[in-house]
N, C-alpha and C positions, 0 to 999 in steps of 0.2 A: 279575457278580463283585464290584463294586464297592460292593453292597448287601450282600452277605454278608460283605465283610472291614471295611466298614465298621460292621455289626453285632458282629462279633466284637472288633473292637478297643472299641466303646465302652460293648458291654453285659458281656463276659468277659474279656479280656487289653487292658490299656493300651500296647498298644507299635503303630508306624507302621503306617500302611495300607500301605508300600513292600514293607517287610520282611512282612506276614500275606500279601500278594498273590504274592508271591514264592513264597513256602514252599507256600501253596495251586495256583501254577503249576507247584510241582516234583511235585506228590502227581497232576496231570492229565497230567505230564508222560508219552512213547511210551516214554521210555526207562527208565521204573518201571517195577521187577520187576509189582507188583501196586498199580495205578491207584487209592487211595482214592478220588479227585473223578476223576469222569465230567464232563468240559470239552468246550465247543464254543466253536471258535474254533479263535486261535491258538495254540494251547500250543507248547513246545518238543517237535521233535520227535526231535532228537538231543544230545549235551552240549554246551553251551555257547550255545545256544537261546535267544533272550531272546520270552518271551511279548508280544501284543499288548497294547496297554493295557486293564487291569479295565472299562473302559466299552465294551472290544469284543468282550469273553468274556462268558460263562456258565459256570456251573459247578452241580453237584449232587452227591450223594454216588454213586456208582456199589454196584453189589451188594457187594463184599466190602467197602467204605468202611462199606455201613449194619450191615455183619455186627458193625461194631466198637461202633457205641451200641446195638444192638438192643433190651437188656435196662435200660438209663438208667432207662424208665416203674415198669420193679418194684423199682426202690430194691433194685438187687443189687448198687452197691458206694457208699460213702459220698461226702455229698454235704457240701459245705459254703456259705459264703457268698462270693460275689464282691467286692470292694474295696471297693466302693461300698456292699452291703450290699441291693443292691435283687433279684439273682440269687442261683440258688444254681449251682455245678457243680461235678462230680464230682472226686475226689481223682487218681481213675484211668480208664480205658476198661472194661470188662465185655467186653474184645474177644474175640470165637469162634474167631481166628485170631492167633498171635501174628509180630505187624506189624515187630517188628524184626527177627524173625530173617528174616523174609522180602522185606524191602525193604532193610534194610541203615538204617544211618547215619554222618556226620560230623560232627564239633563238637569246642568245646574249651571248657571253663567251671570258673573255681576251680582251674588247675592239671591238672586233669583230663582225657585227650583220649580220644574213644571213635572208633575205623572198625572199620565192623562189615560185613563185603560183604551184599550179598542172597544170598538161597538158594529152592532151587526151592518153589514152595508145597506142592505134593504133597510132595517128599521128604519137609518141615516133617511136614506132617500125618501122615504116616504115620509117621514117628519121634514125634512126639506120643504117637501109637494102639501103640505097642510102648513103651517108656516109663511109658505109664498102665498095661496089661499086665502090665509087668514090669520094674520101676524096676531091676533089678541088674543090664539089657541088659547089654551087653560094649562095652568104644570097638570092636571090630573091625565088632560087629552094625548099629553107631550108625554109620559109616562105610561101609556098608553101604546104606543108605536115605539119609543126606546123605554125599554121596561128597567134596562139596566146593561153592564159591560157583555162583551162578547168576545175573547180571547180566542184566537187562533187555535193555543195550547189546550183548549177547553177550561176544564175544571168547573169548581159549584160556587155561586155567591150563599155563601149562608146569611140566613135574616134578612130583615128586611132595614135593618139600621145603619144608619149613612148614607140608603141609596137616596131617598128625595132628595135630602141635603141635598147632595151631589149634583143630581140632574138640575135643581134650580137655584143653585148655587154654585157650582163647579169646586166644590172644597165640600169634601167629609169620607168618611170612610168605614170601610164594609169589611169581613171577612172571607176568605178566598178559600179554598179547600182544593187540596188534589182528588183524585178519584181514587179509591183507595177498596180493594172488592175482597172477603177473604171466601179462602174457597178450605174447606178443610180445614189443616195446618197452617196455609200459606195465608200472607196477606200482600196481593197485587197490589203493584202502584203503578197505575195506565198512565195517568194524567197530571200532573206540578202545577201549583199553582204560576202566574205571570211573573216569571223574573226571577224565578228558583231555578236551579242549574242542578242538575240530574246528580253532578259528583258531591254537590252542597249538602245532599239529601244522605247520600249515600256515605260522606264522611262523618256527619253528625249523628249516624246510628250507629257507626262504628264507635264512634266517642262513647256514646252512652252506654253502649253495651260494655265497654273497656268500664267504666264507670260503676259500674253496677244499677244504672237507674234502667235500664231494661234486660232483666238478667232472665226473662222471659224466651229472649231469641236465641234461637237456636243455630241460625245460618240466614245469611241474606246473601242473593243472587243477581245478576246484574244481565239480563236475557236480550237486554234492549238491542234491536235490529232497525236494516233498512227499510224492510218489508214489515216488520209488523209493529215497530213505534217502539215505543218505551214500555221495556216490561221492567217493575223489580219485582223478583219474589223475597219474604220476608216469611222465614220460618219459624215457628213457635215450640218450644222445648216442649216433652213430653209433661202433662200437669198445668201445662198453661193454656188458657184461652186467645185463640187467634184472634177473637174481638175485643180482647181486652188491650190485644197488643196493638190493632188496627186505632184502641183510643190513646195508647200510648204514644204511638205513631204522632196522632195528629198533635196532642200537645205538648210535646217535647222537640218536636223538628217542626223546618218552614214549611211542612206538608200540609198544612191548616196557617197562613199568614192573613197578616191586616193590611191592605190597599189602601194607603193614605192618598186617596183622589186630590189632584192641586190641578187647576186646570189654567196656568197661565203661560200665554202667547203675545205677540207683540201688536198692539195695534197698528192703525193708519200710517201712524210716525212713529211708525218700530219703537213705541215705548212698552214696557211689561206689563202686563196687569191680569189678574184676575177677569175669567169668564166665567159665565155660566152655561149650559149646552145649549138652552134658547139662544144666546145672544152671542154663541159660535156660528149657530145654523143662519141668524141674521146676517153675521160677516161675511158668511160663504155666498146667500143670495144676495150680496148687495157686490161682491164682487162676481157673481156673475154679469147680475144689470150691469157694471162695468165692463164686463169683457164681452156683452152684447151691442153695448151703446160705441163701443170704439172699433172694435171689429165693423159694426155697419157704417162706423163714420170714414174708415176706412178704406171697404169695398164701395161706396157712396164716392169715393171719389176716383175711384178709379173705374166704379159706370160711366160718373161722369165724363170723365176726362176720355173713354170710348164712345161713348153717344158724341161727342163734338167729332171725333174721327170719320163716323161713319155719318155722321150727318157730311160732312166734307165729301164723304167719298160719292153719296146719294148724287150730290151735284156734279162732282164728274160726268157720273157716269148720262147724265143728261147727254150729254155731247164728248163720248170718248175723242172719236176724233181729232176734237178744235183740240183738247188736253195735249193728244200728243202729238200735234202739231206745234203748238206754244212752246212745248218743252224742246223738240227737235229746231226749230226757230230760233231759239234763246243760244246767246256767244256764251252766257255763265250761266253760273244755280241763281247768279240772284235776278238775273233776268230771269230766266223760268219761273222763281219764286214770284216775282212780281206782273210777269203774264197770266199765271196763273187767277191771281187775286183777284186781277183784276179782271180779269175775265171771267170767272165763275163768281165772283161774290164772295170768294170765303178769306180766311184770317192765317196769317202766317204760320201757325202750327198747322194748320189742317194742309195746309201747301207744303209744309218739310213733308208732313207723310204719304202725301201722294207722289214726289220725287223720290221719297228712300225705297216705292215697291217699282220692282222690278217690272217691265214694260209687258212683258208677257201676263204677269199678272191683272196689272192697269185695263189689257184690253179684255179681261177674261172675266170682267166684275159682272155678277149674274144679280139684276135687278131685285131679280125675288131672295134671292139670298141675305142681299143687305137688309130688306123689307122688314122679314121676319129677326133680322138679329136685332135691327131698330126695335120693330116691337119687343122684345125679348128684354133690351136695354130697360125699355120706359117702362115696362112693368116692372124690374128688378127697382131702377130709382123710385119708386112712386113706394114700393115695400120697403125702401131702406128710410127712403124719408119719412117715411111713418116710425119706423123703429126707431129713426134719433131724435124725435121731437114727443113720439107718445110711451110714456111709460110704461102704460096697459099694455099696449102693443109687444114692449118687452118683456113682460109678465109673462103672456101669451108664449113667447118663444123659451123664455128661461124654463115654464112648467112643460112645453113638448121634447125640449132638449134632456131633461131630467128624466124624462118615462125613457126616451133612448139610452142614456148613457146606466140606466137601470138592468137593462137588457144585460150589460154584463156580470152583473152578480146574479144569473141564475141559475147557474151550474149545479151541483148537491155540496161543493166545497163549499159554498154560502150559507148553507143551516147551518143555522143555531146552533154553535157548541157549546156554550156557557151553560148551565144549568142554572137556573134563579131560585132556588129552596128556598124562600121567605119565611115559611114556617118552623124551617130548622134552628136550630142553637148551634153555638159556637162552642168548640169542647172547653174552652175554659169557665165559660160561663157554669160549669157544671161544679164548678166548685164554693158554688151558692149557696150549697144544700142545707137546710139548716141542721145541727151539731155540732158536738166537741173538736176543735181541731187540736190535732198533739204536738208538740214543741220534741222532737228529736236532734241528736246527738251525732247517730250512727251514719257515717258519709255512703254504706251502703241500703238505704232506704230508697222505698220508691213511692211512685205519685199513687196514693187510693182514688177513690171516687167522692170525697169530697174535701179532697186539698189538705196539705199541712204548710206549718210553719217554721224557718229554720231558725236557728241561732247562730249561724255564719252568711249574715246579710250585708257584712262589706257598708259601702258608703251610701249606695244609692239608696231613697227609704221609702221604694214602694218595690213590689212583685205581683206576677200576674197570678198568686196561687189566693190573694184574698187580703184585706188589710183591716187596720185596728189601730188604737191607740197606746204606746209599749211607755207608762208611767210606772217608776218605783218598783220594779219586775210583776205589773199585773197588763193582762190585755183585755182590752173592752171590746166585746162585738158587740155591733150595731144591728137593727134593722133598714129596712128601707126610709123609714119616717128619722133615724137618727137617733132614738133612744134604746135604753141598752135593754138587752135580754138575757145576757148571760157574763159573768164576769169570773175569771178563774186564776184562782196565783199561780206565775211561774215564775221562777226564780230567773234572773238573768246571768248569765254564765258570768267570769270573772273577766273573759276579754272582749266581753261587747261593752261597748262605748255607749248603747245605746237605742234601739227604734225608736223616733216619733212616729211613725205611722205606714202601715201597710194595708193592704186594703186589693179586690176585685176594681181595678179601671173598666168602666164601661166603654164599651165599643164609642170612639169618634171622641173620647176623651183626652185633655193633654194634664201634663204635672207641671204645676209652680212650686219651685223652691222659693224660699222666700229666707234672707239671710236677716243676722240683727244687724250688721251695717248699712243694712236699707238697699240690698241687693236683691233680683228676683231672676231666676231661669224658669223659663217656659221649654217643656220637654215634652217631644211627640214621646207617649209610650212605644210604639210601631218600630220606631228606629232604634231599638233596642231591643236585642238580643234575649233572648227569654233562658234565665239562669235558671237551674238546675235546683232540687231543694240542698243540696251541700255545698252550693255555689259560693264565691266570696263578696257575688253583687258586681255592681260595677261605678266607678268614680258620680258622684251627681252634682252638685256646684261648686266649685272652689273658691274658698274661704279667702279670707285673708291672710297671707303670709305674715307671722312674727307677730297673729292678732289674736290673744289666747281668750279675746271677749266676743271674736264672731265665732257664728255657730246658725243653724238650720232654727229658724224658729218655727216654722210651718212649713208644710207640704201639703197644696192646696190644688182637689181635682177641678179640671176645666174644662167645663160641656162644650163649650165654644159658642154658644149659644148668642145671637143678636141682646144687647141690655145688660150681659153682665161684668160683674166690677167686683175689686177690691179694694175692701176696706183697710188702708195700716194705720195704725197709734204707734206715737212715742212719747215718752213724758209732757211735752210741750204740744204736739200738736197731733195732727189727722187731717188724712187725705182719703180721699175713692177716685180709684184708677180702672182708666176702663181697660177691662181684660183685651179687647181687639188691638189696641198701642201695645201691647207686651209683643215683640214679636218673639218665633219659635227657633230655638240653639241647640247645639247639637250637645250632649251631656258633657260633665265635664270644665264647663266654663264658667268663667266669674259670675255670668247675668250680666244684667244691664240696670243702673239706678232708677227707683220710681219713687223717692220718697226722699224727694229734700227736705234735710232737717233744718230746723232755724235755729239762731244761733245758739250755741249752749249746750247741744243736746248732739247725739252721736251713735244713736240705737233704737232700733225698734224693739215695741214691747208685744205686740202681736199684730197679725192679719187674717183677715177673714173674709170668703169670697160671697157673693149673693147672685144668682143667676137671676135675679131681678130687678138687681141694682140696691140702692138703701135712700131713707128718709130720713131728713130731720125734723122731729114732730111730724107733722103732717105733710110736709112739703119734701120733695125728690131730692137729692143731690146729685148734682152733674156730675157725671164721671171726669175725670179729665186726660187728658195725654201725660205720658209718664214723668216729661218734662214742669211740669204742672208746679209751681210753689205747693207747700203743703199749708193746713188752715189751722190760726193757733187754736189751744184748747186743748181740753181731753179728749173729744170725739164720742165721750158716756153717753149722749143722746143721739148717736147716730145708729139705726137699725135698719136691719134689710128689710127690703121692703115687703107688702105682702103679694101673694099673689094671686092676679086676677081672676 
């Protein structure tokens, strides 16, 4: 291993042996969907895995790894020069399987971030093979053959929300669950969900249980081997239920996480952009047709350029003899060259190559031999020439090439591990239920079954146990439709500052903070950490330094949904911004401005979002980009809009 990454780093890419040895251990790693590098040794064999050092491994390319350069030799996609100038390599792969969509990725480069799950090979392929077919498939048909992710590591998609997004969309997001089985006492953990790290899991129980918020376990066990994968056992203290701990489990640790699906890669001109899996699968067969149409244009000239040879040689051999008499005759080559010409009829390359074969050969040329190579030639041109002028033609070869390179995911390591529940729930979701929630104190409580509320909520002013309106120490639950059903006094302790509002995020939802200085952050919930009920929260937009008039005026949830918009007011005027221009920050940070004030005025006095967009009187208002002037007035006539 340590000969290959040290080749790579110093004859192709200049960055650390640490970092190519790494990324070359994740591609041999068990818990890849589809294994590029075939490794002996230590690879990782579940997340979080640290390989044995490159002097103690090997590595090679494995069958579908070499499917990905097969074609490199026939100059079937463009090559260039390496830094140094002493290599050349390729701009792209000429891959016969397309490797993102089936391994998946993570990164973040230039502001950019792409997660992309794995998905099953076969589905791939065969959505590929309908697609080439019949590019105006249906999303129901394409959902149909990629139903959803397919993780190496396993695990279950709970529900069925975010997947469509996802697949024709390439952005939304789902719930992930480990496998999690009790047996008795114990409650196994086989399976992590994708990008949970075996000690992540195993330190955050320890937390808890240190914590008193799982004061239920008794002992956890860490069994995990080479032979039989990943075991945790998780013991349940005598008087407790192992399935209550199993729900504990899930919503207290990353053993139940949200896969925020982003599925962007670089187009044509290496620029970033949002995909969808349709119009991945499109990129992948149109750089096939590419690396059909130049590979045959290719080997097309290098028939050709042998049919002129052996046409050459045809006419020697008419009259070996006179040949090599002319040549033995001749004082130089270039007299030979030109006896030749002239005497058989043919062109000065076909005359170098009858000088460059050796005389024994010359006399030894078997008529029917060449006969048949000739034909062999003029069929091969006549098949290439068709493949670089007819399209069809390369249809034809792209959809036979795809059934072959199909052949290699048929192993049993190609089933389905992903488990699709659609019907399942998400264990937070369970905290829906309707009744009383209690407002506690005591930092050693735990989570019931249908959620509570803390009084040590820190800055951030949402959690994932349920949310509400925290005016004048009273909170308002809502129903679904937005009116209330139950309203209950509680006092607000002496050092809360405050809730505006906490509340259930729906799955594929994000948060706007919305400041009075005309500030807003957009927050994935996902990438935040799920605090504890005696937690102290965690930071959510930052104010204005030495500005004792800004403050959180709303916190406003965001379906992401195509149309929808925010409404702001301030004294003087009103704007509707369209929620898609907000882009998403990580907690923590100022926001970005969407509400220039005019002159005079220096605050907002509220916002409100409409997953529909809003009206004035009868007529739409344009959302605008954040940059947008704002419109004078009060904006009293402007309402969301209804919906259809």
């Amino acid at each position: 291993s340590s000969k290959i990454c040290s080749a790579v780093t110093g004859n192709l890419h200049p960055h650390g042996g640490a970092s190519m040895y790494g990324a070359a251990a994740l591609m041999a790693a068990e818990f890849q969907r589809v294994k590029v590098i075939d490794g002996q040794g230590a690879f990782p064999r579940i997340q979080g895995d640290i390989p044995a050092a490159d002097r103690y491994t090997e590595m090679r390319l494995s069958a579908p790894g070499a499917a990905l350069t097969a074609e490199l030799d026939d100059h079937a996609v463009p090559m260039v020069q390496t830094f140094d100038g002493e290599w050349t390599e390729p701009t792209m792969l000429p891959a016969q399987w397309p490797v993102l969509l089936c391994n998946g990725a993570v990164g973040i480069a230039e502001g950019w971030a792409t997660k992309v799950p794995a998905h099953n090979p076969r589905e791939v392929m065969a959505a590929c093979r309908a697609l080439l077919a019949r590019p105006n498939t249906t999303d129901d048909t394409l959902m149909k053959l990629i139903p959803g992710p397919d993780w190496g590591c396993g695990s279950t998609v709970v529900g069925s929300n975010g997947l469509r997004e996802y697949i024709t969309t390439g952005r939304g997001m789902f719930t992930v669950r480990g496998t999690l089985t009790v047996d008795g006492k114990n409650v196994i953990v086989t399976e992590l969900p994708p990008g949970v790290a075996s000690n992540t899991v195993q330190d955050r129980i320890r937390a808890l249980v240190e914590s008193g918020e799982l004061s239920g376990v008794a002992d956890m066990s860490d069994l995990t081997d080479r032979r039989n994968g990943l075991r945790i056992v998780v013991t349940a203290k005598r008087g407790h239920s192992a399935e209550t701990i199993r729900e504990q489990l899930l919503a207290l640790t990353p053993l139940e996480s949200t896969f925020a699906a982003s599925l962007v890669a670089l187009d044509e001109d290496r620029v970033p952009r949002w995909w969808s899996v349709r119009e991945l699968i499109s990129a992948f067969l149109h750089l096939r047709d590419s690396v059909v149409l130049h590979r045959s244009e290719y080997r097309l000239e290098k028939v050709t350029a042998r049919r002129h040879l052996v046409a050459g040689l045809m006419k020697i051999h008419l009259d070996i003899d006179a040949a090599v008499a002319v040549i033995r005759g001749s004082d130089t080559v270039d007299d030979a060259r030109q006896g030749l010409q002239q005497r058989f009829e043919i062109d000065e390359e076909q005359a170098n190559y009858v000088l460059a074969l050796q005389l024994r050969r010359l006399t030894k040329l078997d008529v029917i031999e060449l006969q048949a190579e000739a034909d062999k030639l003029d069929a091969e041109f006549a098949e290439l020439t068709e493949l670089v002028s007819n399209p069809d033609a390369r249809r034809k070869v792209i959809d036979k090439e795809l059934v072959e390179t199909a052949k290699l995911f048929k192993g049993p390591e190609f089933d389905r591990r992903t488990v699709l529940d659609l019907e399942a729930t998400p264990t937070a979701s369970s905290a829906d239920e309707d009744g009383p929630r209690e407002r506690k104190v005591n930092t050693s409580w735990r989570l019931d079954d249908r959620g509570v509320f803390s009084d040590s909520h820190g800055e951030l002013l949402t959690s994932g146990l349920g949310w509400a309106v925290w005016t004048d120490g009273r909170v308002k639950f809502t129903n679904g439709n937005g009116l209330p059903f139950k309203i209950r006094d509680i006092p607000v302790a002496p050092d809360i500052t405050g809730l505006l509002r906490s509340g259930v995020m729906p799955t594929g939802y994000h948060l706007a903070l919305v400041t009075r200085r005309g500030k807003i952050l957009r927050i994935d919930p996902a990438a935040v950490n799920p605090q504890g009920v005696a937690g102290n929260g965690v930071a959510g937009v930052k104010l204005v330094a030495d500005d004792a008039g800004d403050e959180v005026i709303a916190a406003l949830p965001i379906s992401c949904e195509n149309g929808e918009a925010i409404l702001s007011t301030s004294e003087k005027s009103w704007k509707v911004t369209e929620v898609a221009d907000i882009p998403v920050k990580g907690r923590g940070g100022a926001g970005v401005g969407f509400h220039p004030f005019v002159k005079g005025e220096d605050a907002l006095l509220s916002a409100a979002i409409s997953a529909t967009g809003f009206v004035r009187g009868r007529r739409a208002v344009r959302a605008e980009n954040r940059a947008k002037a704002s419109v004078k007035g009060s904006g009293s006539d402007v309402t969301p809009a209804p919906s259809e």
